[in-house]
C-alpha positions in Angstrom: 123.1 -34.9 61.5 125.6 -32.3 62.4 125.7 -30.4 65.4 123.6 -27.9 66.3 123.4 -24.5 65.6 124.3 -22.1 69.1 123.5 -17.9 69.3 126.2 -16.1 70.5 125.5 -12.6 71.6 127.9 -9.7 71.5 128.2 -6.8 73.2 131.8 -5.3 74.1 132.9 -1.8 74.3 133.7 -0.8 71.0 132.5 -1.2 67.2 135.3 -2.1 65.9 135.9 -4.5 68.5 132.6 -5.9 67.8 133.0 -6.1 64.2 136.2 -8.5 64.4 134.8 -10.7 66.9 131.4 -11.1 65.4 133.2 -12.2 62.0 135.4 -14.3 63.1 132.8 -16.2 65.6 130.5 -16.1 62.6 133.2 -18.6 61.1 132.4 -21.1 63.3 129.4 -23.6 61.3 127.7 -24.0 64.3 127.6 -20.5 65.5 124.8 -18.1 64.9 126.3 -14.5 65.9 124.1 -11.2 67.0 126.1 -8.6 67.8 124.6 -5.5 70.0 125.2 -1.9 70.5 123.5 -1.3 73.4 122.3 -3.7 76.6 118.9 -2.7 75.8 119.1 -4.0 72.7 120.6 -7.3 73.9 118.4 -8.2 76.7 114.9 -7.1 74.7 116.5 -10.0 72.2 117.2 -11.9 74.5 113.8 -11.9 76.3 112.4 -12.7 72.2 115.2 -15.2 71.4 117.3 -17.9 73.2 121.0 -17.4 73.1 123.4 -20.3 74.7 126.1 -17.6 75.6 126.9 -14.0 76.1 130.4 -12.3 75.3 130.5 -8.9 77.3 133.3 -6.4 78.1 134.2 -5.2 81.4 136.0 -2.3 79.6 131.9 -1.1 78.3 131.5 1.7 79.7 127.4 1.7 79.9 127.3 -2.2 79.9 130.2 -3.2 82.1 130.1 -7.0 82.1 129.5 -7.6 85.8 126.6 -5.0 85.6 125.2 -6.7 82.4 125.5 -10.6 83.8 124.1 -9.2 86.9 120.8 -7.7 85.4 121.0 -10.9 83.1 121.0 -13.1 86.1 118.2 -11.7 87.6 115.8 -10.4 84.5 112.7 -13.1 84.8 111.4 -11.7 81.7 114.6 -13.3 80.1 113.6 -17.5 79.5 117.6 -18.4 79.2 119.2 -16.5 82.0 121.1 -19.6 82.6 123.4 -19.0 79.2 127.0 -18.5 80.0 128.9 -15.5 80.0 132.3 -15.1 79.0 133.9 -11.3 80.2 136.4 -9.7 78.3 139.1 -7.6 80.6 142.1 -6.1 80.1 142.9 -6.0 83.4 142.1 -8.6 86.6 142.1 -7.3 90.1 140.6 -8.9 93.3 137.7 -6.9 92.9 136.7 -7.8 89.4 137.3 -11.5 89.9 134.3 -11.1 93.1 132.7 -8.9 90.9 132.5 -11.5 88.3 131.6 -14.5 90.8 129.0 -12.6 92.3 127.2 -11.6 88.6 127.5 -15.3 87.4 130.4 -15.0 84.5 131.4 -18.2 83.7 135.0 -17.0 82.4 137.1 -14.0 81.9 139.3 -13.8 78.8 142.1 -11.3 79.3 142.5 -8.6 76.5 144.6 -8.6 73.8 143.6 -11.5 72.9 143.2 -13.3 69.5 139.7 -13.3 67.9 140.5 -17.4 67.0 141.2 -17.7 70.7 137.6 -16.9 71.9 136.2 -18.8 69.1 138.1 -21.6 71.1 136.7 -20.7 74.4 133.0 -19.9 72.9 133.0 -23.6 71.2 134.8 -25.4 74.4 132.6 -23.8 76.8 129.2 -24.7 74.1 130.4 -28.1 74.0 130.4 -28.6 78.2 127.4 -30.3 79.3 124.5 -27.4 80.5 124.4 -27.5 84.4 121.4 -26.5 86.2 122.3 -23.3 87.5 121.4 -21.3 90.9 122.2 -18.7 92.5 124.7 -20.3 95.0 127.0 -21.7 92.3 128.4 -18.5 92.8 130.2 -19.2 96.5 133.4 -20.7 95.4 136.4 -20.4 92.7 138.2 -23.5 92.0 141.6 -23.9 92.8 142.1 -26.8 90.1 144.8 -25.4 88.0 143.7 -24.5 84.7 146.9 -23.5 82.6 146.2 -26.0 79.9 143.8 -22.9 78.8 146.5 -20.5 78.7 147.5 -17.9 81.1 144.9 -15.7 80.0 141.9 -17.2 81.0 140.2 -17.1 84.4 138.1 -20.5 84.7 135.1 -20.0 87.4 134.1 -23.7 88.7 130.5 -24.2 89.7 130.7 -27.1 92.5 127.6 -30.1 91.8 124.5 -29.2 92.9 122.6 -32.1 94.4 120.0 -33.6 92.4 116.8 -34.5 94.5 
């Protein structure tokens, strides 16, 4: 049995941007891809259909990624609001990293980037073990260092939560 078959959603600020990324992800055997225009049109899917991870763009001007993990995060009508998010940015200041900690993105990916890379990053981060997630997981950023990645990732490490 081969492995199984993960959504990836898309929403990032442009078409064309879209376009690449949603080809080359829908490369991948084990990815199904749904690219989105809007965030309305994302989360009503994603309150019809599970998706395992979310790839937004802090450069959307009506979906910034923060905003969208945020609403995300907190949307009950959404059964998989646990999925991770990986952020798009093409540029990382203090407030974007607490922005992004705060709204639950699991990883920033800095812009330009190649389209193979975040295939990479989508199929590492599928292939980690789900954690159960909560609020709180959002307190700390690792300090582990995480070049093997490349410099142009930001990894956000949730600390254990204890099982009872």
């Amino acid at each position: 049995m081969g492995e199984p078959i993960r959504t990836v959603a898309i929403l990032v600020a442009n078409p064309a941007l879209s376009s690449i990324l949603s080809m080359t992800l829908a490369g991948a055997p084990s990815l199904r891809v749904r690219p989105f225009e809007t965030q309305l049109a994302l989360t009503t899917y994603l309150r019809l259909a599970p998706a395992d991870l979310v790839v937004a763009d802090f450069d959307s001007v009506p979906s910034r990624a923060d905003l969208l993990a945020a609403d995300i995060r907190a949307d009950r009508s959404i059964p998989s609001r646990d999925l991770q998010i990986i952020a798009l940015a093409s540029a990382l200041t203090p407030e974007t990293k607490r922005a992004s900690i705060h709204a639950g993105i699991d990883e920033i990916i800095m812009k330009p980037m190649s389209p193979r890379y975040l295939v990479e990053r989508v199929l590492a981060r599928l292939a980690q073990r789900p954690q159960k997630r909560a609020p709180e997981r959002r307190a700390a950023v690792s300090k582990q260092d995480w070049t093997r990645f490349g410099t142009n990732v930001v990894m956000f490490r949730r600390e254990p939560q204890p099982q009872h």
